[in-house]
C-alpha positions as CSV (number, residue, x, y, z in Angstrom):
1,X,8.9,59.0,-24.7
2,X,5.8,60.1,-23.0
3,X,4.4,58.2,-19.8
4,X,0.9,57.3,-21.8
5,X,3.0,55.8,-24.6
6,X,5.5,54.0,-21.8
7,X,2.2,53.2,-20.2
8,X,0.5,51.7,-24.1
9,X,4.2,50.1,-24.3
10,X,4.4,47.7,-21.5
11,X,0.3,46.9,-21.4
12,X,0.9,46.3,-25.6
13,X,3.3,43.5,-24.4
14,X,1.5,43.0,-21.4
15,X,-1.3,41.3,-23.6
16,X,1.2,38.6,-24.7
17,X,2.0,37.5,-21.2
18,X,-1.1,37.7,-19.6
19,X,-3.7,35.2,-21.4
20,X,-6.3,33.2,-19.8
21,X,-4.3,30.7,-18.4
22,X,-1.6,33.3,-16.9
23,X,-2.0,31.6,-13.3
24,X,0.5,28.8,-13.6
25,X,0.6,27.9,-9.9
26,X,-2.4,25.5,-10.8
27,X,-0.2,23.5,-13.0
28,X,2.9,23.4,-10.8
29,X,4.2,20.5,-9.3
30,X,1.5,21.5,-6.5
31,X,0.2,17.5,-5.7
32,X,3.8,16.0,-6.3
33,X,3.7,12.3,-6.3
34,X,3.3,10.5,-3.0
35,X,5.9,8.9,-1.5
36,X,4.3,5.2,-0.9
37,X,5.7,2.8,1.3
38,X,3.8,0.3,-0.8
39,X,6.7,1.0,-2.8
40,X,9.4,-0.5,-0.2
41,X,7.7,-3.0,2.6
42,X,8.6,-1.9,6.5
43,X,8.1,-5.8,7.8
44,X,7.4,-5.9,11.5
45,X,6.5,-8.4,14.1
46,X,4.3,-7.5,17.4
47,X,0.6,-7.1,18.5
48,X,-1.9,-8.8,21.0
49,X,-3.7,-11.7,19.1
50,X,-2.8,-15.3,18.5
51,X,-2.3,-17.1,22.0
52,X,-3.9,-18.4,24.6
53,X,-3.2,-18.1,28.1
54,X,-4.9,-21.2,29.4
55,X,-2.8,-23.2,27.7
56,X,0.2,-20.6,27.8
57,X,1.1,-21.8,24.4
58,X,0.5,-20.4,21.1
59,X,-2.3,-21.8,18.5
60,X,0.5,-22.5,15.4
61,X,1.4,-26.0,15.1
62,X,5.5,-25.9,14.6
63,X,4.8,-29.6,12.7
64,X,4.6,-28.7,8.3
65,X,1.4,-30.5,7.2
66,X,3.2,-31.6,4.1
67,X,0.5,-33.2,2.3
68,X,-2.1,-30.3,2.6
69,X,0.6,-28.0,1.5
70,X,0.9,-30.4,-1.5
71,X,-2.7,-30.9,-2.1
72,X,-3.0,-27.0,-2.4
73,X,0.5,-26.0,-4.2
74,X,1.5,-29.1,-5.9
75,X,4.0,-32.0,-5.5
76,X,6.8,-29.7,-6.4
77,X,6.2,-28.3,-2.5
78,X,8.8,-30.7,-1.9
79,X,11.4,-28.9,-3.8
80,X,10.8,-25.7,-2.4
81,X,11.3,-26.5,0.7
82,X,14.8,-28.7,-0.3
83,X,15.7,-25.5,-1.6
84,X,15.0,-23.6,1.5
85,X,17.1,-26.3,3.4
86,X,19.8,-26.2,1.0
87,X,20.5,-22.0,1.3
88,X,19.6,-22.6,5.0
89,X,22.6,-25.3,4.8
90,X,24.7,-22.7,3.1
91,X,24.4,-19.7,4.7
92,X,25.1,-21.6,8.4
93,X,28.4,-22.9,6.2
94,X,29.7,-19.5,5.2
95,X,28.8,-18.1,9.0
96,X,31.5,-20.3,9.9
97,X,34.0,-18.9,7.7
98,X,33.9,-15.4,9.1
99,X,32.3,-16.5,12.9
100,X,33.5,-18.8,15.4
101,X,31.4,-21.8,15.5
102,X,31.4,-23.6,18.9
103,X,31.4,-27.7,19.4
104,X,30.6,-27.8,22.8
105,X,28.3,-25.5,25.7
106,X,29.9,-22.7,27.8
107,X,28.4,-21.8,31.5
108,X,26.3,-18.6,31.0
109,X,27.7,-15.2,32.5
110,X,25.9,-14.1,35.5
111,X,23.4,-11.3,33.8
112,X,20.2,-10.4,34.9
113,X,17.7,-9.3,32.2
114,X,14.4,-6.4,32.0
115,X,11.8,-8.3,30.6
116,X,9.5,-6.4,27.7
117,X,6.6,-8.3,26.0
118,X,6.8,-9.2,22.4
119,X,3.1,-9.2,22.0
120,X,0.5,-11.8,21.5
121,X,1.5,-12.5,18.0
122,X,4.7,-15.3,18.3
123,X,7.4,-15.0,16.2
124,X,6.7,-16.2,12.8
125,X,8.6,-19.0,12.5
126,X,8.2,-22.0,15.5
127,X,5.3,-20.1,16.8
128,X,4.3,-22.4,18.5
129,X,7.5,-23.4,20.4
130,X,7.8,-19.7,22.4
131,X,5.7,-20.2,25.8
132,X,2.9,-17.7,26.8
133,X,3.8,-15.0,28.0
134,X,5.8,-13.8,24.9
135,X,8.5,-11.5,27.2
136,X,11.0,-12.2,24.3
137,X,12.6,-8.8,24.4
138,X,15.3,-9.3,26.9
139,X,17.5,-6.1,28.3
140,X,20.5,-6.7,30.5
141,X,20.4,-5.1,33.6
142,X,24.8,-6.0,34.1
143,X,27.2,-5.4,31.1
144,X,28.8,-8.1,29.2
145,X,32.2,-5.8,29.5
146,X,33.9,-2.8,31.7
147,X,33.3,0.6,29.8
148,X,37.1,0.6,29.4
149,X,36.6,-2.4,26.4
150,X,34.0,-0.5,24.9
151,X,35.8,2.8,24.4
152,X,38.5,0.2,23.0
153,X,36.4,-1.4,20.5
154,X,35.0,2.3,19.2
155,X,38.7,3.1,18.6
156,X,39.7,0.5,16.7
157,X,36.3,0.3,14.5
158,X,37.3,4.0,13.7
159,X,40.8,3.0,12.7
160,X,39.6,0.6,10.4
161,X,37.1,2.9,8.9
162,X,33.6,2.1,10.0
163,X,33.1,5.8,9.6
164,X,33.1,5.5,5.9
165,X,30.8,3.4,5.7
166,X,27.3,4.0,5.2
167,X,23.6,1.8,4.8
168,X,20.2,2.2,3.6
169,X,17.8,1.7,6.5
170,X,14.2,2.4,3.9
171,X,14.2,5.9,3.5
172,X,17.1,6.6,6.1
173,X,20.7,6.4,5.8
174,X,22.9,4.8,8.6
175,X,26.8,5.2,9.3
176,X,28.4,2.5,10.0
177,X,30.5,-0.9,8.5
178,X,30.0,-5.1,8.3
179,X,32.0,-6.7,10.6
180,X,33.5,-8.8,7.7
181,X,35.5,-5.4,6.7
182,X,36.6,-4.7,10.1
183,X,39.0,-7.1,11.6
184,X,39.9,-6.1,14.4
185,X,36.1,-5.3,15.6
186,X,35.5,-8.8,14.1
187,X,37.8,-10.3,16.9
188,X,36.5,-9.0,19.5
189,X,33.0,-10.2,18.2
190,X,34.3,-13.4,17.9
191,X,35.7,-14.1,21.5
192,X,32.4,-12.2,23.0
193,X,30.1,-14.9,21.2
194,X,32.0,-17.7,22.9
195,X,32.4,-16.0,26.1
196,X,28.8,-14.7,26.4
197,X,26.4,-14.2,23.6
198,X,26.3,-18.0,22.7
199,X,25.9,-18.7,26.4
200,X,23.3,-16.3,26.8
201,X,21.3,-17.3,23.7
202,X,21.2,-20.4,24.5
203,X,20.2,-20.1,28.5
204,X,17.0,-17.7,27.5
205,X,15.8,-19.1,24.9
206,X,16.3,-23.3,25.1
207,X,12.9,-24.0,23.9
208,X,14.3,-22.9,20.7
209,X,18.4,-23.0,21.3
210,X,19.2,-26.4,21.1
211,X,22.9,-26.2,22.0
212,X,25.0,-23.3,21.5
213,X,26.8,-25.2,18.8
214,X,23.4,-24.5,16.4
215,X,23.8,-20.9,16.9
216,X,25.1,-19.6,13.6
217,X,25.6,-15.5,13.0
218,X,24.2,-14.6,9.6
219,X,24.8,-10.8,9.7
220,X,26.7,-9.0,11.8
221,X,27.9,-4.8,11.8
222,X,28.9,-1.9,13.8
223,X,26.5,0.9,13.3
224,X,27.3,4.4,13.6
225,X,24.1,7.0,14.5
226,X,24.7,10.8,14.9
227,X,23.0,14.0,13.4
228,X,23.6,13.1,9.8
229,X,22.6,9.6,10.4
230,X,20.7,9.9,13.0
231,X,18.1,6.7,13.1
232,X,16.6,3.5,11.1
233,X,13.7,3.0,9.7
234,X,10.6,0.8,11.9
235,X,12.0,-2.8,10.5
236,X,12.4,-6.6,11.6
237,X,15.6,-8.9,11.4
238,X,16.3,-10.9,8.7
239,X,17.2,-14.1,11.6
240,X,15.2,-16.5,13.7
241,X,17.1,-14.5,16.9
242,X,18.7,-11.1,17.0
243,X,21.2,-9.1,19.6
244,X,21.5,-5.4,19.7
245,X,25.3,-4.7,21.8
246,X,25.5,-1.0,22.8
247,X,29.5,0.2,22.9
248,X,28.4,3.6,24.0
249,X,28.0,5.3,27.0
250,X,24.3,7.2,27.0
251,X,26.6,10.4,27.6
252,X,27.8,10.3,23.9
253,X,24.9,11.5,22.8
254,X,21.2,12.7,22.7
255,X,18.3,10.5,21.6
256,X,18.9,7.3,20.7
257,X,17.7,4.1,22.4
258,X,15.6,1.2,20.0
259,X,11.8,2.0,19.2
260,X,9.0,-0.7,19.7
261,X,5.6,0.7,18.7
262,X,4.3,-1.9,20.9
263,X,6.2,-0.3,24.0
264,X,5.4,2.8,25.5
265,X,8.6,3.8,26.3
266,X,12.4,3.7,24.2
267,X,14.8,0.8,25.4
268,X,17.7,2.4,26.3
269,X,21.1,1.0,27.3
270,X,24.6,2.0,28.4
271,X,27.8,0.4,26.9
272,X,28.3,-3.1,27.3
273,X,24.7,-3.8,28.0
274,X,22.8,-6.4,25.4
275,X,19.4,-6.6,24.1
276,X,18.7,-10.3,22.9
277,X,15.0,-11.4,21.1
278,X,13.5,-13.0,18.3
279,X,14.5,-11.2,14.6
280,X,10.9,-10.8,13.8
281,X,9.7,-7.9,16.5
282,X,9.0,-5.0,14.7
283,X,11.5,-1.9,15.8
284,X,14.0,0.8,15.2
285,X,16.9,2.7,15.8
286,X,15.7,5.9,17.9
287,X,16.8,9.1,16.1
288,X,20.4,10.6,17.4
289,X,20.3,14.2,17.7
290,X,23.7,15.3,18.7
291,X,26.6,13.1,19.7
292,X,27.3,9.8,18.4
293,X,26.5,6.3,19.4
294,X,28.0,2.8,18.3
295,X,25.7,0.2,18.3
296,X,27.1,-3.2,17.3
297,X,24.3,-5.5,15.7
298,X,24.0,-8.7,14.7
299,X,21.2,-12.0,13.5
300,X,21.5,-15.3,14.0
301,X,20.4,-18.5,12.2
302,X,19.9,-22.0,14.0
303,X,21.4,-24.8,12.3
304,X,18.7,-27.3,12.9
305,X,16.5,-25.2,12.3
306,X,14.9,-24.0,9.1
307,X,13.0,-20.8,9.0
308,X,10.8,-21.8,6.4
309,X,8.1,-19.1,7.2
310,X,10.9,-16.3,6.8
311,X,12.2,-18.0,3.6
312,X,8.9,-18.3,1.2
313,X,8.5,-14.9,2.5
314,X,11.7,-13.7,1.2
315,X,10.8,-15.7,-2.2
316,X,7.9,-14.1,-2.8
317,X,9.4,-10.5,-2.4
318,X,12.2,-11.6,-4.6
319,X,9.6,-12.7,-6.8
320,X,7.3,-9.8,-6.7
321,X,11.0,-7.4,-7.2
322,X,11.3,-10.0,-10.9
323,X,7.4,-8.5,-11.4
324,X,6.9,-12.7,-11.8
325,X,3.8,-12.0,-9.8
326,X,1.9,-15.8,-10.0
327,X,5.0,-17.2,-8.5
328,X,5.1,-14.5,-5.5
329,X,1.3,-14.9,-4.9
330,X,2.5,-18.7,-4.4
331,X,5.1,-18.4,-2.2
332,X,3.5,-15.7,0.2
333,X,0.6,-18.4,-0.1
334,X,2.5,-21.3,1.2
335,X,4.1,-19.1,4.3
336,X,0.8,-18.2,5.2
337,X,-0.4,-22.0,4.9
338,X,2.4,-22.7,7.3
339,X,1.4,-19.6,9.5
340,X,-1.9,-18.0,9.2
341,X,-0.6,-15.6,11.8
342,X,2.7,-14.3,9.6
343,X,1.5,-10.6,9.5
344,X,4.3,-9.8,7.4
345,X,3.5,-11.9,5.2
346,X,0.0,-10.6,5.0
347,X,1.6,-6.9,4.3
348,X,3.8,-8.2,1.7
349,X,0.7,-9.9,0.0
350,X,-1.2,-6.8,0.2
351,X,1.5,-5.3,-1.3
352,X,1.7,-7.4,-4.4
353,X,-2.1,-7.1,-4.9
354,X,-1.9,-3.6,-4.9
355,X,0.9,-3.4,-7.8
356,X,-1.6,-5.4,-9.5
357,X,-4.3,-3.2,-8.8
358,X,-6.3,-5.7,-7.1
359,X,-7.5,-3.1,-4.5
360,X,-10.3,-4.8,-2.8
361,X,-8.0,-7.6,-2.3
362,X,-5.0,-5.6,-1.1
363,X,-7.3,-4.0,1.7
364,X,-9.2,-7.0,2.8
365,X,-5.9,-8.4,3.3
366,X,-4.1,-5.2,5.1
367,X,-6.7,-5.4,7.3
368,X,-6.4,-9.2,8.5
369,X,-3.5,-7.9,9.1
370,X,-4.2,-4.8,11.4
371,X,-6.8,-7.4,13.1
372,X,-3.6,-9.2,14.0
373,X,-1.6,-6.3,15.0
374,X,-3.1,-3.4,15.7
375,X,0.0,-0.7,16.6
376,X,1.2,-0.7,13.1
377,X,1.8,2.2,11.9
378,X,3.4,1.4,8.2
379,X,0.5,-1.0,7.9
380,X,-1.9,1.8,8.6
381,X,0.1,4.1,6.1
382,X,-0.5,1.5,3.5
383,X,-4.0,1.5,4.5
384,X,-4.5,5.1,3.9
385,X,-2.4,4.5,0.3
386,X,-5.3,2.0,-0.9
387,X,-8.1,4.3,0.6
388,X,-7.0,7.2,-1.5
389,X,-6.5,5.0,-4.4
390,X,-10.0,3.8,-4.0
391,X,-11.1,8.1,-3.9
392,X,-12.2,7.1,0.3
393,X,-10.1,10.3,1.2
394,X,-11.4,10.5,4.9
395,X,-11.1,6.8,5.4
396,X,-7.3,7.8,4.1
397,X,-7.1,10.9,6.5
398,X,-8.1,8.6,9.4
399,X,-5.6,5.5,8.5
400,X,-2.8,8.4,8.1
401,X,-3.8,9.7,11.2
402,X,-3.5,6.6,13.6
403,X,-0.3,5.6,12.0
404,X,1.0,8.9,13.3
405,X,-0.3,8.4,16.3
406,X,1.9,5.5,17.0
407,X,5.1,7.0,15.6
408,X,5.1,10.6,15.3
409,X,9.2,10.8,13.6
410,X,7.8,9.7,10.1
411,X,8.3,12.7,7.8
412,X,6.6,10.5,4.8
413,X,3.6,10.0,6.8
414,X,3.3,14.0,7.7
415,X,4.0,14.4,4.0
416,X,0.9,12.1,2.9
417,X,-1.0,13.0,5.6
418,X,-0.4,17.1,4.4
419,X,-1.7,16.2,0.8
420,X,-4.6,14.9,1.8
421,X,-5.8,18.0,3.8
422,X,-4.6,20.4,1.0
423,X,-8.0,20.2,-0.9
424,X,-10.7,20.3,2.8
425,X,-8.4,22.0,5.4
426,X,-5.2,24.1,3.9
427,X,-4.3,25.4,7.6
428,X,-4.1,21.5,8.7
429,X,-2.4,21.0,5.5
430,X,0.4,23.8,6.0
431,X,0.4,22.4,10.1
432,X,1.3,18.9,8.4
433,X,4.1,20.1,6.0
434,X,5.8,21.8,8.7
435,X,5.6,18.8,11.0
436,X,7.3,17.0,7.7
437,X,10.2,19.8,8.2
438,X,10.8,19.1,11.7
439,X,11.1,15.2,11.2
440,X,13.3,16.0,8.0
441,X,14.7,19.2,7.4
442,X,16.0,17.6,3.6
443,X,12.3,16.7,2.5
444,X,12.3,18.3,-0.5
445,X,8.5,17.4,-1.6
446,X,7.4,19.1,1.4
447,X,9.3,22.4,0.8
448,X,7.9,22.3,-3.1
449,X,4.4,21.6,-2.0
450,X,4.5,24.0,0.6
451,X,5.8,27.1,-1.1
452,X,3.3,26.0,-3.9
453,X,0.5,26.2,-1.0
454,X,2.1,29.8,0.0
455,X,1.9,31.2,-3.7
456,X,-1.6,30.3,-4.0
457,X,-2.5,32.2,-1.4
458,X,-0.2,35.3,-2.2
459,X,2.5,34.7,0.1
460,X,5.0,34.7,-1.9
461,X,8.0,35.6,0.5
462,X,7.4,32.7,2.7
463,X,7.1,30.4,-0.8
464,X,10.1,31.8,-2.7
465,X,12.0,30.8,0.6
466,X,10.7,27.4,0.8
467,X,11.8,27.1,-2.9
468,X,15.2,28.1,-2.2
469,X,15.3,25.7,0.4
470,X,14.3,23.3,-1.7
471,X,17.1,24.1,-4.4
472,X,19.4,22.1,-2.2
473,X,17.7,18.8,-2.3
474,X,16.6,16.4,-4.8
475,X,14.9,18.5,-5.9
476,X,16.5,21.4,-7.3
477,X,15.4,21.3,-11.1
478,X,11.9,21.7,-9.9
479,X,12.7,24.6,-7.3
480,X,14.3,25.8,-9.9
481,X,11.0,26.0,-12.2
482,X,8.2,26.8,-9.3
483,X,11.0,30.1,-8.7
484,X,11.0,30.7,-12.4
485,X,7.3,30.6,-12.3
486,X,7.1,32.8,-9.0
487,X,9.5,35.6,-10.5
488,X,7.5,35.6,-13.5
489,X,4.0,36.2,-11.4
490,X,6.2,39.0,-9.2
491,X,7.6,40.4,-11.8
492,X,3.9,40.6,-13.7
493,X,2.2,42.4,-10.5
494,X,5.4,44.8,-9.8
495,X,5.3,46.2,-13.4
496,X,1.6,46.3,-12.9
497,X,1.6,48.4,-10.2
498,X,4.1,50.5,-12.2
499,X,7.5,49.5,-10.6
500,X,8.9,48.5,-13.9
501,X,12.7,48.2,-12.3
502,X,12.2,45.8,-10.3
503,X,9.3,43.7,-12.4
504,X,12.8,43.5,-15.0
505,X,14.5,42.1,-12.1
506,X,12.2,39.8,-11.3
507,X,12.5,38.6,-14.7
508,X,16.2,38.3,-15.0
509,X,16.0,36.3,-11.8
510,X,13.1,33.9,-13.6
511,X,15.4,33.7,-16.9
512,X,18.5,32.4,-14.5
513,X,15.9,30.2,-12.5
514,X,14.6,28.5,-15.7
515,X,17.7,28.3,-17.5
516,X,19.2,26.1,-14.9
517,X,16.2,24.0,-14.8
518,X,16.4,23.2,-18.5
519,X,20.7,22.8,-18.4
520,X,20.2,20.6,-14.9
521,X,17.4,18.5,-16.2
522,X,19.5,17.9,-19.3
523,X,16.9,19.3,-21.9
524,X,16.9,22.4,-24.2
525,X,13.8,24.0,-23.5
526,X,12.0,22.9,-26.5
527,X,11.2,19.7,-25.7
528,X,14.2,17.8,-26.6
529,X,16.2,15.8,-23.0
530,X,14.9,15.4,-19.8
531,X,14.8,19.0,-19.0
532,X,12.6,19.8,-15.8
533,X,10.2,17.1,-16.4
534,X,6.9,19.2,-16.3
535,X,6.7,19.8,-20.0
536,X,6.1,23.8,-19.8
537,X,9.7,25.0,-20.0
538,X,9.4,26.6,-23.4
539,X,6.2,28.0,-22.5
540,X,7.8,30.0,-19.1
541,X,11.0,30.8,-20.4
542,X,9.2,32.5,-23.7
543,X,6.8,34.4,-21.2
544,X,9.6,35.7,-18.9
545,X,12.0,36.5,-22.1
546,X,8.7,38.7,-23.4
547,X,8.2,40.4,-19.9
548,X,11.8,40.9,-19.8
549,X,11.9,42.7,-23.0
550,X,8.6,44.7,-22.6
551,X,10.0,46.0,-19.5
552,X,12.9,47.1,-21.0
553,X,10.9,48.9,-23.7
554,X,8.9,50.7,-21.4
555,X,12.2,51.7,-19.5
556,X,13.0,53.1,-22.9
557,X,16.1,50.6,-22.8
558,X,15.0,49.9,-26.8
559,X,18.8,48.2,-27.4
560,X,18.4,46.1,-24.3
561,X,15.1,44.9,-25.4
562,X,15.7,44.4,-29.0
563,X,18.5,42.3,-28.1
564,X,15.8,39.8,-25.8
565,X,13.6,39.5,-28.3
566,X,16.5,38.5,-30.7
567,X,17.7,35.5,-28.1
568,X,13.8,34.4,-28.1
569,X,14.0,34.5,-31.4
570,X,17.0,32.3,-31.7
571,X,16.3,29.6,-29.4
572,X,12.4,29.6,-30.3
573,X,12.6,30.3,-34.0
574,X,8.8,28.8,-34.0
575,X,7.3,31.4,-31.3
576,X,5.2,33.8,-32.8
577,X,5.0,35.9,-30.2
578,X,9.1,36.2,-30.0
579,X,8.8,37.8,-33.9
580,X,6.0,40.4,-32.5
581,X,7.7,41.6,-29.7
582,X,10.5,42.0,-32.3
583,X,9.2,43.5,-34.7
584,X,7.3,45.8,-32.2
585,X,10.5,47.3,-30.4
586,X,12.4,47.8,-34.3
587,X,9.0,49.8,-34.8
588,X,9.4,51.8,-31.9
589,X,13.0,52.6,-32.7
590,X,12.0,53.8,-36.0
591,X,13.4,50.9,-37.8
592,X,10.4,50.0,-39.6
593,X,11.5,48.1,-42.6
594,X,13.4,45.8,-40.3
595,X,10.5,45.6,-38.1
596,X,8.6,44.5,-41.6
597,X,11.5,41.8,-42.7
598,X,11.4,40.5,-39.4
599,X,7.2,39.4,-39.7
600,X,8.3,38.7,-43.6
601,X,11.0,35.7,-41.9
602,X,8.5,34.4,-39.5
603,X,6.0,34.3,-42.5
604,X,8.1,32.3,-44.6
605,X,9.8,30.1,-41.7
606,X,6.5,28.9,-40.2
């Protein structure tokens, strides 16, 4: 065959796969959905408002004013708050059946304690009860044990398993085990709270520690941070008080340390050493790079004391979970009557407004909450959520942009913060996705949106790598597509430029590509399953089965190509175009009255 008829060959089949909507980067997953933390609520504690030094006491009144509660909520107040003493009642019965509940008080040990502040916002439950100024974050300067005991307890937790364990810390994972399934680790526990935790709980904090008798540990575990699992997510503790017991010595490992976005600096400490505050600080586990560091946590209830703040609190996002809405508006409603100043509760409130899609609502009360506590940086993620939802995109930018400012590890809040530049400033926006990477080198949103950014602008090297990249996550069924999609575009321009070989290779690779899409995604191609989700599979496997075979044509492989055009045929026995090319590559071959049945079947089929 002649070049000019290999040349009218491929540019005859060229004008099926080239139409006015050829560039299918547009439609790619370019823009995938955000990840929200509206979605999952970071509570935290800390900020600078909410007590007065001139009375060095805190404006919350720790009294209930029952009868305004029941003048706003109703006379059945009274059985909400029964129930709230009834679990309370519970849960310090059951700590005694794995803890060791003390009758009587115990001399503290001689420790000496680094003093941080909590912030001007008391904890949110007895408020009023914590004395100006709110040092409540208490490091010990002396361990509570010799390193010796310490290497012992790591030993045995890894005999008992604590390595297998493993915990969801919001969009983290942590190693590590409840004490409950480790016995061993669970005696030791138990002797140390007699010996010194109970002690020491009760000798720092007896505006609030009655006797160490009402100290009752509600959840307790070993935790387990290395490269794998390397840090938690900015959180508070689900107790009135809360102990952090390091068993490793800051040798072990790289990083680590606890995170307080109200502190400039990480809290770091050396096995045996304690940090001891109030549950409802917001904080987090500092990310391990190499090594590995046991941390042994634990939260504590009061027995005579009712957290009812903590509890209505916990309602309503049970509540909200049940998508019984009314009744979580009520019970976020009565915490907030108890304390005005309960800035989770304000988030968590914001949050259900904004499932509701009662935006002016949901930002009037995020930011009651930021005027609280201004160093919050989920708060000002959720704040840039609402701003894009209400189309303010540099309002959004700006929110996004303080929250990183306060805690620059958040891979999420790179992520968001990259989509929004995509559209005003695509060098910010590539700056932004790689910052992602760093933080998480798994993301695989980030790699999808960022290749999609590189194939846009004709890098397609740097993108089909970020794909690849991306077929190991999540993510693969859609790396799978955007390569499919990215072959196809190669493999269009190679063949162009009259390098036919390797356009057919391109194809082959966007057949495999798309094919595993469709079988992983659990669809056929046609529409019928799951398959990749995007709803174009058909469409890109029938374009790369026609480049493939009009590349083979031109190449004057006629048997090669006839045979593609007959699989297209097969598993899209409605494409048109499959019949053409067909019918086309019989003609060529000289097989015309085949070529003429073959537009006779799709005739009489469609």
């Amino acid at each position: 065959m002649s070049s000019l008829t290999l040349c009218c060959v491929f540019y005859w089949f060229c004008s099926f796969v080239h139409g006015d909507n050829d560039n299918e980067f547009v439609n790619w997953q370019h823009g995938f959905p955000k990840h929200h933390r509206h979605g999952e609520i970071l509570k935290f504690r800390g900020g600078d408002a909410g007590c007065d030094p001139a009375t060095q006491r805190c404006e919350s009144s720790t009294k209930i004013d029952i009868d305004s509660l029941v003048s706003k909520f109703g006379p059945s107040i009274h059985i909400d708050f029964q129930i709230n003493a009834d679990e309370h009642k519970l849960d310090c019965a059951t700590s005694c059946e794995t803890f060791t509940c003390v009758t009587s008080n115990t001399p503290p040990p001689h420790i000496n304690f680094t003093k941080y502040p909590f912030g001007s916002v008391p904890p949110e439950d007895f408020s009023n009860q914590f004395a100006y100024p709110l040092n409540l974050i208490l490091v010990s300067k002396q361990p509570l044990f010799p390193p010796s005991v310490a290497r012992s307890v790591i030993a045995n937790s890894e005999i008992e398993g604590v390595s297998n364990g493993e915990y969801v810390s919001g969009k983290y994972k942590l190693g590590g085990e409840w004490l409950s399934n480790l016995p061993i680790t669970l005696n030791f526990f138990n002797e140390l709270l007699v010996q010194s935790i109970y002690p020491l709980l009760h000798a720092q904090f007896p505006e609030i520690v009655s006797s160490q008798s009402s100290i009752r540990p509600h959840s307790v575990s070993l935790l387990r941070y290395n490269s794998t699992h390397p840090r938690t997510d900015v959180h508070v503790d689900n107790g009135i008080l809360a102990l952090t017991l390091a068993l490793s010595s800051k040798s072990d490992f790289t990083g680590g340390g606890t995170f307080f976005e109200h502190i400039e600096n990480i809290v770091e400490m050396n096995e045996g050493e304690v940090t001891i505050r109030p549950g409802s600080i917001r904080h987090g586990g500092n990310k391990v790079s190499s090594g590995t560091r046991y941390v042994l946590g634990a939260f504590f209830l009061l027995e005579d004391k009712v957290e009812h703040v903590r509890r209505f609190k916990n309602r309503g996002a049970k509540a909200r979970t049940k998508l019984d809405y009314n009744e979580a508006e009520r019970f976020f409603g009565i915490a907030l009557a108890i304390n005005a100043k309960c800035v989770t509760c304000l988030k968590d409130l914001s949050e259900l407004y904004l499932v509701q899609d009662r935006l002016d609502e949901a930002l009037a009360t995020l930011q009651r909450a930021l005027d609280l506590v201004e160093q919050d940086s989920d708060a000002l993620f959720s704040m840039g959520v609402i701003y894009s939802k209400l189309n303010r995109d540099s309002d959004s930018i700006v929110a996004y942009e303080k929250s990183v400012e306060i805690n620059s590890d958040d891979f999420e809040l790179w992520y968001n913060l990259a989509m929004k530049y995509e559209e005003t400033n695509r060098t910010r926006a590539f700056e932004m996705y790689e910052q992602c990477l760093s933080c998480n080198p798994a993301y695989g949103p980030a790699y999808i949106n960022l290749g999609t950014l590189q194939a846009e602008e004709g890098n397609f090297l740097a993108a089909e790598k970020n794909f690849e990249r991306a077929l190991t996550t999540e993510l693969a069924v859609q790396a799978s597509v955007n390569l499919a999609i990215l072959y196809l575009q190669q493999g269009n321009h190679l063949a162009a430029q009259g390098e036919l070989g390797g356009g057919l290779e391109k194809m082959v690779g966007g057949l495999e590509m798309i094919n595993r899409a469709i079988s992983e995604g659990g669809g056929d191609g046609n529409g019928n399953g799951s398959g990749s989700g995007n709803g174009n599979d058909a469409q890109i496997r029938t374009k790369l089965f026609v480049g493939k075979g009009q590349m083979e044509a031109a190449l004057d492989m006629f048997g090669e190509s006839e045979a593609t055009f007959r699989e297209l045929v097969k598993i899209s026995p409605k494409t048109q175009i499959g019949y053409q090319g067909l019918s086309k590559v019989l003609s060529l071959q000289g097989k015309h009255a085949e070529a003429d049945l073959v537009k006779q079947i799709f005739l009489d089929n469609n």
